[in-house]
DSSP file (Angstrom, degrees, kcal/mol; ACC not computed):
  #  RESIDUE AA STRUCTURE BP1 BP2  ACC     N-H-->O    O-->H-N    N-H-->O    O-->H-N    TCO  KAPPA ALPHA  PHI   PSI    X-CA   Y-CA   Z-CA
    1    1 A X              0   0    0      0, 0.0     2,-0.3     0, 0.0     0, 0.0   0.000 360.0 360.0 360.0 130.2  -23.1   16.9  -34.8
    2    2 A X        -     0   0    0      2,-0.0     2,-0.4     0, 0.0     0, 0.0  -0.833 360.0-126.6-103.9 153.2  -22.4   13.7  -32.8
    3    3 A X        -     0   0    0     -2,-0.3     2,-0.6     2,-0.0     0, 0.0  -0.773  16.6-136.6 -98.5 119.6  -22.1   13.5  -29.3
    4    4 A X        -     0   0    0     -2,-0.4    -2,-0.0     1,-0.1     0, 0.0  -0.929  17.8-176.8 -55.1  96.7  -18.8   11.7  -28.0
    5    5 A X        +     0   0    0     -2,-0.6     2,-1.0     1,-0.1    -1,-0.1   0.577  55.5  98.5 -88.9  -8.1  -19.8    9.5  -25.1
    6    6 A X        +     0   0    0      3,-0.0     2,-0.2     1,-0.0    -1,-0.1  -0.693  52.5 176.1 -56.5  82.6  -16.0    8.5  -24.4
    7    7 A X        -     0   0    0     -2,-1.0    -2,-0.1     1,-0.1     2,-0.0  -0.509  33.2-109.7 -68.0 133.9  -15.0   10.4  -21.9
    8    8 A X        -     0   0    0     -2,-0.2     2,-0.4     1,-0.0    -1,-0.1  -0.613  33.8-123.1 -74.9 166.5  -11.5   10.3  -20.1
    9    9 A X        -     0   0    0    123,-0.1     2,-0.3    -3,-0.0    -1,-0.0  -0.739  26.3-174.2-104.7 138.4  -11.8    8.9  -16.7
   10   10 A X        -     0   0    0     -2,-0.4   122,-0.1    29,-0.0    -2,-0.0  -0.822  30.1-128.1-151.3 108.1  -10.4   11.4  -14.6
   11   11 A X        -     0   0    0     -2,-0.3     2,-0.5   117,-0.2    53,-0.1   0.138  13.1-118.2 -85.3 154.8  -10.6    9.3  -11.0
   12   12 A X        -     0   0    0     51,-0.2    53,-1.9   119,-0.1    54,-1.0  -0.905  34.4-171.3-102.3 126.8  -12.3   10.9   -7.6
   13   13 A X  E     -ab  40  66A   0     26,-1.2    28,-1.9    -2,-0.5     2,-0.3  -0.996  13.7-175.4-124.5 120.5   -9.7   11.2   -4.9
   14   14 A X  E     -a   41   0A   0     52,-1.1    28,-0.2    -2,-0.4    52,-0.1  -0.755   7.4-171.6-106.6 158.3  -10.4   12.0   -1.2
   15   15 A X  E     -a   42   0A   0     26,-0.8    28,-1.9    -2,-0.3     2,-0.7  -0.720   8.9-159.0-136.6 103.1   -7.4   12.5    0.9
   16   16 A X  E     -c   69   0B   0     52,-2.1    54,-1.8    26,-0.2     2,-0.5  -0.618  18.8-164.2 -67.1  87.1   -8.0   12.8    4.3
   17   17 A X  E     -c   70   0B   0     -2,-0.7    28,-0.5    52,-0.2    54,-0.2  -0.879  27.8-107.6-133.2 163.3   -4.8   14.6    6.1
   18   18 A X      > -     0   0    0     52,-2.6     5,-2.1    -2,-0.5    28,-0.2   0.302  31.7-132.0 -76.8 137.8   -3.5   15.0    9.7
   19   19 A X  T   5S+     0   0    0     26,-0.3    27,-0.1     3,-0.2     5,-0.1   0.945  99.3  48.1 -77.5 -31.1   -4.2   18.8   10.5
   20   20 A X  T   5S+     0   0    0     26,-0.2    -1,-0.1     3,-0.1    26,-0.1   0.726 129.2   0.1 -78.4 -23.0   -0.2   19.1   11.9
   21   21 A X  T  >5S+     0   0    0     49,-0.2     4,-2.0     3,-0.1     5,-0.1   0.834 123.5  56.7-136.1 -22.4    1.9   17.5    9.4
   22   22 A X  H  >5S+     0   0    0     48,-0.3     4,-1.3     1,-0.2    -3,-0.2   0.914 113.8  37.4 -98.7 -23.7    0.2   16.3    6.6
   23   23 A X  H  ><S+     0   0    0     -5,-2.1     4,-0.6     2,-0.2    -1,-0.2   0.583 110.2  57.2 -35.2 -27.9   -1.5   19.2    5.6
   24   24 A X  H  > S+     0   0    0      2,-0.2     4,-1.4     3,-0.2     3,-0.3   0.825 110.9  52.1 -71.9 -53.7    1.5   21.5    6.4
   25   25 A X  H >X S+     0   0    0     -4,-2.0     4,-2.4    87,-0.4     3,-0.6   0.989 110.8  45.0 -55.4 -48.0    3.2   18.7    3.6
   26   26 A X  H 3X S+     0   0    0     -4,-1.3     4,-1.4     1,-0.3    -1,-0.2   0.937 119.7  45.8 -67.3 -27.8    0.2   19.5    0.9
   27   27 A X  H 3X S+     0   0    0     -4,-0.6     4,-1.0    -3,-0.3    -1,-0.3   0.809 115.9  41.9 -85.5 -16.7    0.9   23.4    1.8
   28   28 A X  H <X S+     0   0    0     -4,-1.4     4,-5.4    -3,-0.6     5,-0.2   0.900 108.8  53.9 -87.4 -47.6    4.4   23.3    1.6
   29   29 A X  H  X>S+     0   0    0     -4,-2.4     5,-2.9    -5,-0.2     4,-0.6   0.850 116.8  49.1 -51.8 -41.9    4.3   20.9   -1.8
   30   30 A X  H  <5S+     0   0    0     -4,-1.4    -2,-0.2    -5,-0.4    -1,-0.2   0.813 112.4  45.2 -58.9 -46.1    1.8   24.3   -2.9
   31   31 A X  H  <5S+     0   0    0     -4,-1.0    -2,-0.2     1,-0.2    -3,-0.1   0.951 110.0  50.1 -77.9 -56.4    4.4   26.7   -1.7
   32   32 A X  H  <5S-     0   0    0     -4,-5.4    -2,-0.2     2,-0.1    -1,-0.2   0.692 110.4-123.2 -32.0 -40.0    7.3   24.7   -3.5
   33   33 A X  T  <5 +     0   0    0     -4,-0.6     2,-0.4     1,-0.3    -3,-0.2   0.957  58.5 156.3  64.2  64.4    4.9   24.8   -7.0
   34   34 A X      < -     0   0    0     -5,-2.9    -1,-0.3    83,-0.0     2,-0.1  -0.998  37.5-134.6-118.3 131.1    5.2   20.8   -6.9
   35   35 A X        +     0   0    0     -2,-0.4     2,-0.3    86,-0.0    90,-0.1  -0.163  34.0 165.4 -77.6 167.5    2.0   19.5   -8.9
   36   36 A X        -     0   0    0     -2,-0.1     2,-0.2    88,-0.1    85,-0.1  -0.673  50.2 -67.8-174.5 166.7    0.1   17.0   -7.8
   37   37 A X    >   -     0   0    0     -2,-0.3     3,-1.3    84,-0.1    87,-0.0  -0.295  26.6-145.7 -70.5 135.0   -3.5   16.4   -9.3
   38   38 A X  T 3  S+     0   0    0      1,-0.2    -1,-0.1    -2,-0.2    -3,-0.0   0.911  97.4  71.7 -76.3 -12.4   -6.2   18.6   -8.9
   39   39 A X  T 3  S+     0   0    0    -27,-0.1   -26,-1.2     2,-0.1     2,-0.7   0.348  76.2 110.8 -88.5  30.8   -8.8   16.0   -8.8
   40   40 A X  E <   -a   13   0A   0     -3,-1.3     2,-0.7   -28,-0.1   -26,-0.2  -0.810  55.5-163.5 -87.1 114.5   -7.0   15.3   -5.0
   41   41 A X  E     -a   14   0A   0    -28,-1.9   -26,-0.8    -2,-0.7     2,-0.6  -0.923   7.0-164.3-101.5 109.7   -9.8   16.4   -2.7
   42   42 A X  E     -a   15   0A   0     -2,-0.7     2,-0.8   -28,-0.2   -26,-0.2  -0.755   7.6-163.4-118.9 135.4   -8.0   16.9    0.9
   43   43 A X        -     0   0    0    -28,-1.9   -20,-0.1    -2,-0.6    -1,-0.0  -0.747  21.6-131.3-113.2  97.0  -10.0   17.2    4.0
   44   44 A X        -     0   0    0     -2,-0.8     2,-0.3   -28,-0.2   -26,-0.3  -0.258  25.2-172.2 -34.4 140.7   -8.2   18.6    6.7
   45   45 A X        -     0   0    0    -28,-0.5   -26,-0.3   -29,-0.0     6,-0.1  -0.863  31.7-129.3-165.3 125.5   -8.7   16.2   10.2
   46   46 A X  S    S+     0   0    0     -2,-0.3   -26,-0.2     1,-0.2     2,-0.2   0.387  95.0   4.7-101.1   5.6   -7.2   17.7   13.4
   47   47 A X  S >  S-     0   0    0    -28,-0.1     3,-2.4   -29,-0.1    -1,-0.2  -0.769  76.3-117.5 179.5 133.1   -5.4   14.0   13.9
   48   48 A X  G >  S+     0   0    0      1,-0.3     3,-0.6    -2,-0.2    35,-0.1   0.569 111.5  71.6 -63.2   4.0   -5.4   10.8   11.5
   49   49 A X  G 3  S+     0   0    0      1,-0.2    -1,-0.3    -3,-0.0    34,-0.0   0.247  82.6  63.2 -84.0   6.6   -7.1    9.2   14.3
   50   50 A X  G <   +     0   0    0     -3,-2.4     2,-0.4     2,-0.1    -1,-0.2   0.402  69.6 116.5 -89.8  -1.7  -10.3   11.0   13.9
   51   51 A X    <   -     0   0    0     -3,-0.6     2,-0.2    -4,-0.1    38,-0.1  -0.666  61.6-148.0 -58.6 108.2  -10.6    9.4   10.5
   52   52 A X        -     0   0    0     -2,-0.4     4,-0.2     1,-0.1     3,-0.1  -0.591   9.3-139.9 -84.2 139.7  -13.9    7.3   11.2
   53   53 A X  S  > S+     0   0    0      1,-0.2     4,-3.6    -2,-0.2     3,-0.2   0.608 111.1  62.9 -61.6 -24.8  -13.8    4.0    9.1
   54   54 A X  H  > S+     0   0    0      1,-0.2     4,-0.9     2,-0.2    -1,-0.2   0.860  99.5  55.6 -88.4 -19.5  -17.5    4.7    8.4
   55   55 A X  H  > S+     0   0    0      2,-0.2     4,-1.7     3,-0.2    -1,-0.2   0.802 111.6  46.8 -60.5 -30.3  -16.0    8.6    6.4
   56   56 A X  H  4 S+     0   0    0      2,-0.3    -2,-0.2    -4,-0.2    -1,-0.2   0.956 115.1  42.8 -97.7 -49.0  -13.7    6.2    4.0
   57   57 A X  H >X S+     0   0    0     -4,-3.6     3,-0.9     1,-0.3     4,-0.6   0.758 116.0  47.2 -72.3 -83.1  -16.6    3.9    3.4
   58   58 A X  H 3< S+     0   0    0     -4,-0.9     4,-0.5     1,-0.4    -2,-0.3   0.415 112.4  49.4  11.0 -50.2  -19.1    7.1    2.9
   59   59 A X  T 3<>S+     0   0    0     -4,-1.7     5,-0.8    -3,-0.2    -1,-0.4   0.114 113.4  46.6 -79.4  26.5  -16.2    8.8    0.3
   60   60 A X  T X45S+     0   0    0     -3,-0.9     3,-2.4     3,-0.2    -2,-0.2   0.354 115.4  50.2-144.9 -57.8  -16.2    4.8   -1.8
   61   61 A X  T 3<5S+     0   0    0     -4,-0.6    81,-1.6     1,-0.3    84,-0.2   0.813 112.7  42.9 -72.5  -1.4  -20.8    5.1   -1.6
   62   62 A X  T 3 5S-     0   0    0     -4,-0.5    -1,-0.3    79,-0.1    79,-0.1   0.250 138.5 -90.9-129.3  33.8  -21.1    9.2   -3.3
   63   63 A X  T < 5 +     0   0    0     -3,-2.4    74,-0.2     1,-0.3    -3,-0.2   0.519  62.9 169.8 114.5  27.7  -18.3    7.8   -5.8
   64   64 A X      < -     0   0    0     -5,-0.8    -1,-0.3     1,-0.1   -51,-0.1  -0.263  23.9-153.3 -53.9 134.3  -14.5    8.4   -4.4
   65   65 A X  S    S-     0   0    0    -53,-1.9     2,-0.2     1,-0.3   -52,-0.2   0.788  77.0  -5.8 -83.9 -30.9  -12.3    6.3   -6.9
   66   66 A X  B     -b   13   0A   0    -54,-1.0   -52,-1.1   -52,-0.1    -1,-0.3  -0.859  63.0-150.2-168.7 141.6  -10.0    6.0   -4.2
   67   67 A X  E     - d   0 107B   0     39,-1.5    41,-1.3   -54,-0.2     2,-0.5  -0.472  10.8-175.6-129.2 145.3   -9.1    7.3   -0.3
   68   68 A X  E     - d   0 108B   0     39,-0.2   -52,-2.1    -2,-0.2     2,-0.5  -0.979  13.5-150.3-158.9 152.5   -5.7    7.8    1.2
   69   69 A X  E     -cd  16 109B   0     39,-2.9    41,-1.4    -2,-0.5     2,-0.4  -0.977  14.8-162.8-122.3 117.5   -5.4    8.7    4.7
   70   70 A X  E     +cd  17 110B   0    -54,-1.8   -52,-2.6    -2,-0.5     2,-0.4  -0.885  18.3 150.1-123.4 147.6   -2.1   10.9    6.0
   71   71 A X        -     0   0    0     39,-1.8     3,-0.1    -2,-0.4    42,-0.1  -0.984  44.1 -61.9-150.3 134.1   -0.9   11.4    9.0
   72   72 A X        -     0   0    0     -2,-0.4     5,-0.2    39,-0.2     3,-0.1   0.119  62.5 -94.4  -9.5 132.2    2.3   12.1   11.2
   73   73 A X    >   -     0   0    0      3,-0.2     3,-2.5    38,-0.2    -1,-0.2  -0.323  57.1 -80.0 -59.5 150.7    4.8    9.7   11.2
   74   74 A X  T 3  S+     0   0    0      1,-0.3    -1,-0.1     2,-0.2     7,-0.1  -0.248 122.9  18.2 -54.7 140.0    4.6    7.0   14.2
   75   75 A X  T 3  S+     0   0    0      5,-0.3    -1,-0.3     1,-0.1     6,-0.1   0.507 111.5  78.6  65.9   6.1    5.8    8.5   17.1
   76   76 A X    <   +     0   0    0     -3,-2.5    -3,-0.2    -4,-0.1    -2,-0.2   0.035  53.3 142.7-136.8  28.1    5.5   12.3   15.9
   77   77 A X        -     0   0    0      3,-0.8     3,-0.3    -5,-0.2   -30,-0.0  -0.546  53.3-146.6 -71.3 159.7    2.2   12.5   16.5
   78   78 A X  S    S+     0   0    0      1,-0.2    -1,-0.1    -2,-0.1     3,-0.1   0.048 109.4  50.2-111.5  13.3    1.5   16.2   17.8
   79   79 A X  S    S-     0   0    0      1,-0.2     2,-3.5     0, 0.0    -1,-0.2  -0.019 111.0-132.3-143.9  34.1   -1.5   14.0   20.0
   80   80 A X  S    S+     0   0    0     -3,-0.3    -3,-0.8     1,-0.3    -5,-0.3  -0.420  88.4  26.3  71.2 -70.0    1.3   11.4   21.1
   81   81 A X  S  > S+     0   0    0     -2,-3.5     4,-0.6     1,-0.1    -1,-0.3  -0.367  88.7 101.5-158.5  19.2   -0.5    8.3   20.4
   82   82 A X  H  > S+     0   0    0      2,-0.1     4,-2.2     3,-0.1    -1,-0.1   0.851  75.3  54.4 -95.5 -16.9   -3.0    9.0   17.6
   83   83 A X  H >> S+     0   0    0     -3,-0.2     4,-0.9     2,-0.2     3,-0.6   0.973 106.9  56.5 -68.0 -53.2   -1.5    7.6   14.4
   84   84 A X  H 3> S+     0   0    0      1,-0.3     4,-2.3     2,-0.2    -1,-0.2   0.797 105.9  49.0 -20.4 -48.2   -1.0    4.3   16.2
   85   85 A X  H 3X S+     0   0    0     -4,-0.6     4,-2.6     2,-0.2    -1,-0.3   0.866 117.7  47.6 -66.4 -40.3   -5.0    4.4   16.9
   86   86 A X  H XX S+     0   0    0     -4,-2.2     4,-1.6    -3,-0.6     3,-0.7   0.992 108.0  49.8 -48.3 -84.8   -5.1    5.1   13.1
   87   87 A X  H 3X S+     0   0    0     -4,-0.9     4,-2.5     2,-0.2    -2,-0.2   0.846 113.0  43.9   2.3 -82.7   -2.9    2.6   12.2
   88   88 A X  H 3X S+     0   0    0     -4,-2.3     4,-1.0    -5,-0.5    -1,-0.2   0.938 115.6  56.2 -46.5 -54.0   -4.8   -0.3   14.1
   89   89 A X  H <X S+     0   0    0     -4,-2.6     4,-0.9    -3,-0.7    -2,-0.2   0.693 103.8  45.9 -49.6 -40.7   -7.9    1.2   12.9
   90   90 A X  H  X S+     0   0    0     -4,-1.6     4,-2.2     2,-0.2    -1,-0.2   0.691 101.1  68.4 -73.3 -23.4   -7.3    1.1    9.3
   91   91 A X  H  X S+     0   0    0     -4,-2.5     4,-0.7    -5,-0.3    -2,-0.2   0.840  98.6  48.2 -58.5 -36.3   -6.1   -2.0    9.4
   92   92 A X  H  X S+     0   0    0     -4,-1.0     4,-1.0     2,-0.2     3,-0.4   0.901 104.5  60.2 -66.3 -36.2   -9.5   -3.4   10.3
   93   93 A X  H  X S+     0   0    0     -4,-0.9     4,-0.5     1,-0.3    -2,-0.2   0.674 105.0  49.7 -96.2  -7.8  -11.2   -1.4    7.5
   94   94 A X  H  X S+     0   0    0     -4,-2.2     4,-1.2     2,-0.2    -1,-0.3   0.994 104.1  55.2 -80.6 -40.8   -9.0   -3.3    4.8
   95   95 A X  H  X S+     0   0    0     -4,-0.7     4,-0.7    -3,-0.4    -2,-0.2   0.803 113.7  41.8   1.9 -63.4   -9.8   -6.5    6.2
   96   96 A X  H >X S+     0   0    0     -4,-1.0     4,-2.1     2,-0.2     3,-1.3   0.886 116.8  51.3 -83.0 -39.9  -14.0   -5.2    5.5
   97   97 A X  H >X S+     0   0    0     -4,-0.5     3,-4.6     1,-0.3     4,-0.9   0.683 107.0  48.9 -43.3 -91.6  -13.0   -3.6    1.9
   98   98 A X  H 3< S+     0   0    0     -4,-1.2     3,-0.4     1,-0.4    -1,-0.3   0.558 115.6  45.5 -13.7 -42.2  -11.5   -6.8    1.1
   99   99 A X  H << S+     0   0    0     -3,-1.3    -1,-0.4    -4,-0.7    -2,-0.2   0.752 115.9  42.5-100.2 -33.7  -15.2   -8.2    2.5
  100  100 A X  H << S-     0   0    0     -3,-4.6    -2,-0.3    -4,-2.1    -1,-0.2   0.280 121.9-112.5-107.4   9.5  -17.6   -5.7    0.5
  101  101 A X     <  +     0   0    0     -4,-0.9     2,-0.3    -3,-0.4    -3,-0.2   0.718  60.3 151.6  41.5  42.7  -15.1   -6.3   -2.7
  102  102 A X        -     0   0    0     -5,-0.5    -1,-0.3     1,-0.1    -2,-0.2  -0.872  59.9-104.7-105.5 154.4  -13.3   -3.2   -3.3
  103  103 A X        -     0   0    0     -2,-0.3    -1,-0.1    -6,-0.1     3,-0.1   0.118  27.8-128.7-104.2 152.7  -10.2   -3.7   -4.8
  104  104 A X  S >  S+     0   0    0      1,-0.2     3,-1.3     2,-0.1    -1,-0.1   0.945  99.2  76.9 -74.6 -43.7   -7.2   -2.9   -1.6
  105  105 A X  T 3  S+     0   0    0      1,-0.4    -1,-0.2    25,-0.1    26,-0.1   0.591  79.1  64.3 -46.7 -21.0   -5.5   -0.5   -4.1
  106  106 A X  T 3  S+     0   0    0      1,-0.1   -39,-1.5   -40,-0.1     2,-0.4   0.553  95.7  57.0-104.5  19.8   -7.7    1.9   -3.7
  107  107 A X  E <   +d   67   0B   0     -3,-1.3     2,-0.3   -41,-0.2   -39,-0.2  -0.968  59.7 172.6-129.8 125.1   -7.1    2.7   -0.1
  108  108 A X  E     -d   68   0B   0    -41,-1.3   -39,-2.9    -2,-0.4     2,-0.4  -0.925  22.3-157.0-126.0 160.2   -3.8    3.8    1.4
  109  109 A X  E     +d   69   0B   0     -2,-0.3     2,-0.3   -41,-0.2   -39,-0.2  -0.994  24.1 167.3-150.7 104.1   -2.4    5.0    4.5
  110  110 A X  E     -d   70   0B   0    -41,-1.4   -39,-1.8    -2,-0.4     2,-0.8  -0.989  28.5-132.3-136.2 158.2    0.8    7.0    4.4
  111  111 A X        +     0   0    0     -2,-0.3     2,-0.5   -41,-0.2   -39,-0.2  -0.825  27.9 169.6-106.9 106.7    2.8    9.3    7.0
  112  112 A X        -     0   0    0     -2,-0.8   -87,-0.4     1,-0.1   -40,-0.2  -0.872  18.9-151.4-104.6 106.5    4.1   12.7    5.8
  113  113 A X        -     0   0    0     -2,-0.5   -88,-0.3   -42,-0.1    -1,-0.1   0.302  38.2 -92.1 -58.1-147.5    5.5   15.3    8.2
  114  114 A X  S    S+     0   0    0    -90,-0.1     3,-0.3     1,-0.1   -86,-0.1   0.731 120.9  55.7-101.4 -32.9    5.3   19.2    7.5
  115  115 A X  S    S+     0   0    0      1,-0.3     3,-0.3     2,-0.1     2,-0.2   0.435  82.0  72.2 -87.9  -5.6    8.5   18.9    6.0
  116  116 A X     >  +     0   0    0      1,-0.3     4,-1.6     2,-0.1    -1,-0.3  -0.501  53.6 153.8-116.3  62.4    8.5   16.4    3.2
  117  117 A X  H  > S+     0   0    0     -3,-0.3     4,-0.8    -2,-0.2     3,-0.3   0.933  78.1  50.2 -33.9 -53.6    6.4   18.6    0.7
  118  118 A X  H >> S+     0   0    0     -3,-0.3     4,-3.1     1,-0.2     3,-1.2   0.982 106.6  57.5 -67.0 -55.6    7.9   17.0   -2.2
  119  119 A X  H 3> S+     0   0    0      1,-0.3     4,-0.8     2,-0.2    -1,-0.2   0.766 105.9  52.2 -28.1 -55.5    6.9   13.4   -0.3
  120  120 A X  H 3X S+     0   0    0     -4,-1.6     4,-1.4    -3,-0.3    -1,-0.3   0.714 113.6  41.5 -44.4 -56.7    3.1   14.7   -0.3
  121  121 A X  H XX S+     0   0    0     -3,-1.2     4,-1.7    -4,-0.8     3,-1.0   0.961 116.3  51.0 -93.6 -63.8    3.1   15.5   -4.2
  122  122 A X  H 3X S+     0   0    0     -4,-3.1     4,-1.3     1,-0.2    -1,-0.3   0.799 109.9  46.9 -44.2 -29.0    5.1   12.2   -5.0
  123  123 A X  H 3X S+     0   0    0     -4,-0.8     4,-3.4    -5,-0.5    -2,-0.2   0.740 112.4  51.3-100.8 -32.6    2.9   10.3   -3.1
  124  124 A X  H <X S+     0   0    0     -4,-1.4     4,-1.8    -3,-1.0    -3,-0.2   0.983 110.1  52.8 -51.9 -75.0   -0.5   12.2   -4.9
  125  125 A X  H  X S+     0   0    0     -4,-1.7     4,-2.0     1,-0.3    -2,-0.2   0.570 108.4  46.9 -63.4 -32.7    0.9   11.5   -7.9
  126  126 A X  H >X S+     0   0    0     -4,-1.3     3,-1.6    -5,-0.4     4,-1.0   0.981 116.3  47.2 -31.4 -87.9    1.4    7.5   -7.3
  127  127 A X  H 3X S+     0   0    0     -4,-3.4     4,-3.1     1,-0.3    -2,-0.2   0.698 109.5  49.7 -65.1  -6.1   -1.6    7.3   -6.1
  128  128 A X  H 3< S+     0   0    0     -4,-1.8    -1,-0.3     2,-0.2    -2,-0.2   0.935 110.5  51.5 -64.0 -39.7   -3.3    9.1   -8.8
  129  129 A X  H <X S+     0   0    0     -4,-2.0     4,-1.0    -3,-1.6    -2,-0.2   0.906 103.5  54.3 -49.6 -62.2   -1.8    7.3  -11.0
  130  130 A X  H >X S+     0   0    0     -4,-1.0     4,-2.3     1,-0.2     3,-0.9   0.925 110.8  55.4 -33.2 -55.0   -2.8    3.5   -9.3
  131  131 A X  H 3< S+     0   0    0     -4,-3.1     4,-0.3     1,-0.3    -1,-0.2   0.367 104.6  49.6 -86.5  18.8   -6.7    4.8   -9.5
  132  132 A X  H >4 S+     0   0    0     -5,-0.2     3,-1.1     2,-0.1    -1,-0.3   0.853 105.0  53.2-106.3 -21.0   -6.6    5.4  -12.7
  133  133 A X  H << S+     0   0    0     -4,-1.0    -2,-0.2    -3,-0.9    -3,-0.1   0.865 114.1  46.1 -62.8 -52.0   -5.2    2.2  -13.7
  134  134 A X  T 3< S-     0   0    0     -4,-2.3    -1,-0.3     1,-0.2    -3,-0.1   0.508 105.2-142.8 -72.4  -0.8   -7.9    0.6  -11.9
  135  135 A X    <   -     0   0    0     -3,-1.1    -1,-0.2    -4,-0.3     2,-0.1  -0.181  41.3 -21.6  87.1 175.4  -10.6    2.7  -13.2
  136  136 A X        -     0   0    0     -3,-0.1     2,-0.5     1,-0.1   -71,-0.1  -0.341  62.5-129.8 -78.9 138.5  -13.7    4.1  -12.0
  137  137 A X        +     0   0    0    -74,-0.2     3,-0.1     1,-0.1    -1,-0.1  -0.791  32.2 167.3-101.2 121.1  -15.2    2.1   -8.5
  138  138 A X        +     0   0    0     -2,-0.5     3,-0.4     1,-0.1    -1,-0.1   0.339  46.4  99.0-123.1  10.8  -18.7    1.4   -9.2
  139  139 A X  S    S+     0   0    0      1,-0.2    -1,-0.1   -38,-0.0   -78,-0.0   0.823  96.2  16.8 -71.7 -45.9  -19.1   -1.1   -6.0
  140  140 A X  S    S+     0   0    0    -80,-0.1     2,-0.4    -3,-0.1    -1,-0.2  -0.286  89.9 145.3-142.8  31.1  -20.8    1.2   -3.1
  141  141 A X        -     0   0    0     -3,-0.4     2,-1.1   -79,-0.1   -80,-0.1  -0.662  51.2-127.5 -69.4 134.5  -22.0    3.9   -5.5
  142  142 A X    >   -     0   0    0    -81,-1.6     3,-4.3    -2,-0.4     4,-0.2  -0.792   1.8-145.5 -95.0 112.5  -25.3    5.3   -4.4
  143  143 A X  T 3  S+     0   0    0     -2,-1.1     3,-0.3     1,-0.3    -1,-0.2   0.437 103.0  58.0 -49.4 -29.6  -27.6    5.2   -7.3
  144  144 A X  T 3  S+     0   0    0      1,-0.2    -1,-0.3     3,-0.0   -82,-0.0   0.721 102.2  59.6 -87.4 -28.4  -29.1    8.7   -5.7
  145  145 A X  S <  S+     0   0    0     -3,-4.3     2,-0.4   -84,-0.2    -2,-0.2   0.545  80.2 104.7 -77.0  -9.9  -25.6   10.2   -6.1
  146  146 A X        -     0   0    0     -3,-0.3     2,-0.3    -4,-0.2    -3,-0.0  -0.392  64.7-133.1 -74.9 139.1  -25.2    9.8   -9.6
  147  147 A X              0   0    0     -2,-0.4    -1,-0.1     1,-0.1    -2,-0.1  -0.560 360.0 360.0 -83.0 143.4  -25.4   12.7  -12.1
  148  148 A X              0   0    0     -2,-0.3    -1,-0.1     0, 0.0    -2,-0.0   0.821 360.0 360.0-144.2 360.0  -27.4   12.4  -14.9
């Protein structure tokens, strides 16, 4: 019997989303029965402005293929003035990706109310799609996190 070491690549996805709209989108998209990928890991965040830059690099070092951050559209945050802080914030941490020389693709930042289920699923399915195109991120894995 031979062993098949070819695997398919079937990409690590955190999504980090907004506990008021963009989760309400992932439940709704659920509710709807619009697919999206299962390997989409979402971590609930009571506002995308609690998203620590240091979480996104943390998901990239125990092997996330790619991160996406959602959050209330500007000006419908339910904490007035936190996607903005988000916003600003992520904007520095592409600027250090870009510096530790992971690829910009693999991070995104999009705003999905409660209402655009479908938006939510389209927007998995995008981005699943982009990290698979780019492959597996092998830049800030930690050698202790690997299975073997």
């Amino acid at each position: 019997m031979q062993v098949n070491d070819k695997t398919e690549f079937v990409p690590k996805i955190v999504a980090f989303c907004c506990n008021w709209c963009s989760y309400a989108g992932a439940d709704l998209s659920g509710t709807n029965r619009l697919q999206y990928p299962a390997n989409v890991k979402i971590i609930r965040v009571p506002c995308s402005c609690r998203v620590n830059p240091m979480f996104i690099l943390r998901a990239f070092q125990r092997g996330a293929d790619g991160v996406i951050i959602c959050g209330c559209h500007p000006g419908d945050c339910h904490y007035t003035t936190g996607n903005f802080y988000a916003r600003r914030r992520m904007t520095l941490l592409f600027s250090m990706l870009d510096y530790l020389g992971i690829e910009r693709k693999r991070t995104r930042v999009e705003w999905v109310s409660a209402a655009e289920g479908a938006k939510f699923a389209a927007t998995m399915n995008d981005f699943a799609a982009q990290i698979n195109e780019l492959g597996p991120n092998r830049r800030l894995e930690d050698l202790r996190c690997r299975q073997n």
